[in-house]
N, C-alpha and C positions, 0 to 999 in steps of 0.2 A: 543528499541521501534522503529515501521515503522511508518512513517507520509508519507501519500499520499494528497498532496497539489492539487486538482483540481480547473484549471480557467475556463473560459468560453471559453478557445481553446486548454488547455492542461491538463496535470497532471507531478506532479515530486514524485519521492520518493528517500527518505532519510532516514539513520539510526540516531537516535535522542540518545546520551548517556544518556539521563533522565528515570527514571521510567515513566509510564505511568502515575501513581497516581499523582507524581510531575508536570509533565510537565500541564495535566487537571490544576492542580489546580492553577498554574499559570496563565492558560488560561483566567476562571472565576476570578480570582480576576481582571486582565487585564480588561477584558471585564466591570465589575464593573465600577473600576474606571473611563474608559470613556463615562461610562452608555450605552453600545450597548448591545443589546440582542445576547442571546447567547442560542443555543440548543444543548443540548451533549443526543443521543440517540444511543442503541446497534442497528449495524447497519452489510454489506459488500459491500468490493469492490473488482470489479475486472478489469483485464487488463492482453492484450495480447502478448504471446513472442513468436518467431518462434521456429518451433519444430526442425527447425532442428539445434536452438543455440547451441554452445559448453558446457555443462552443463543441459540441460530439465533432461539429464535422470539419473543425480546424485540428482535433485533436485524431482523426482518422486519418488528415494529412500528415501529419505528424508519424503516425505511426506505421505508415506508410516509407518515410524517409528513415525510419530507427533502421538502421541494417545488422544491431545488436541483437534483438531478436529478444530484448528486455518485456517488452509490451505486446498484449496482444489484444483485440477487439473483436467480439463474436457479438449479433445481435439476436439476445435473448427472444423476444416476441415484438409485435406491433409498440411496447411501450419502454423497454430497456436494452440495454447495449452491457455487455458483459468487458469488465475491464481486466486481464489475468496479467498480472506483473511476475516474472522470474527472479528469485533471489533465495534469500539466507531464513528461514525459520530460526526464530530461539524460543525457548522454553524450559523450566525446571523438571519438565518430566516428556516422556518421549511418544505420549499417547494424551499428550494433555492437548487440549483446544485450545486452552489462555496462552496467549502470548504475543511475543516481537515478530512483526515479519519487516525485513529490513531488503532495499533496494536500492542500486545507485543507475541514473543516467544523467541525458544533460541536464545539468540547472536550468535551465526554461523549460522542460518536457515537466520535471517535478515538479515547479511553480505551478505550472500548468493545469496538470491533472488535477496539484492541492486544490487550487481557484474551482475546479469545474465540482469537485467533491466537496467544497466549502458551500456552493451553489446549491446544489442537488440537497444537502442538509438544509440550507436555508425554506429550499419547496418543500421539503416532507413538511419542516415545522408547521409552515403557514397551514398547508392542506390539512393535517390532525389539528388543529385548531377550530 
């Protein structure tokens, strides 16, 4: 599963070893217990990587074979490629920006995308430096 963590200044994403079904339900009961409101609605997100990372054009074949229709690839301008994943929103309020965006496909597609989005962090850093 991908978990896309957004704050009010960033986003991280992660491969989560849990099923989706699990980790949700985790979630709501959590949420119960310390009586916070909680919103789980089908939801996307997206976020951008440059096109000219090492890997866009293994992960275009890729998404090209998804017949799930999870992922999608739009290229922004001459310098980014738009990556929109389909899934689950969560959050404590229903108008709120902060929050879980959670998705499941194959374990190598996840791996995948994590590795290319781990990359594309690694380039921001070096270049603001």
């Amino acid at each position: 599963m991908l978990k896309l963590t957004y704050t009010e200044r960033s986003f991280c994403l992660e491969c989560i070893p849990h099923s989706l079904e699990e980790w949700v339900t985790q979630r709501v009961i959590f949420a119960m217990r310390v009586g916070q409101h909680l919103c789980v609605e089908p939801s996307t997100a997206s976020f951008l990587l440059p096109v000219d990372l090492p890997g866009v054009e293994a992960l275009k074949a890729e998404v090209k074979r998804d017949d799930r229709e999870v992922i999608a690839l739009c290229v922004c301008d001459s310098e980014y490629v738009e990556v929109t994943l389909r899934g689950s929103w969560l959050t404590s309020g229903a108008e709120d920006g902060v929050g879980v965006f959670i998705t499941t496909m194959s374990d190598r597609t996840e791996f995948f995308l994590q590795k290319l989005w781990q990359e594309a962090q690694a380039c921001t850093s070096v270049m603001s430096e």
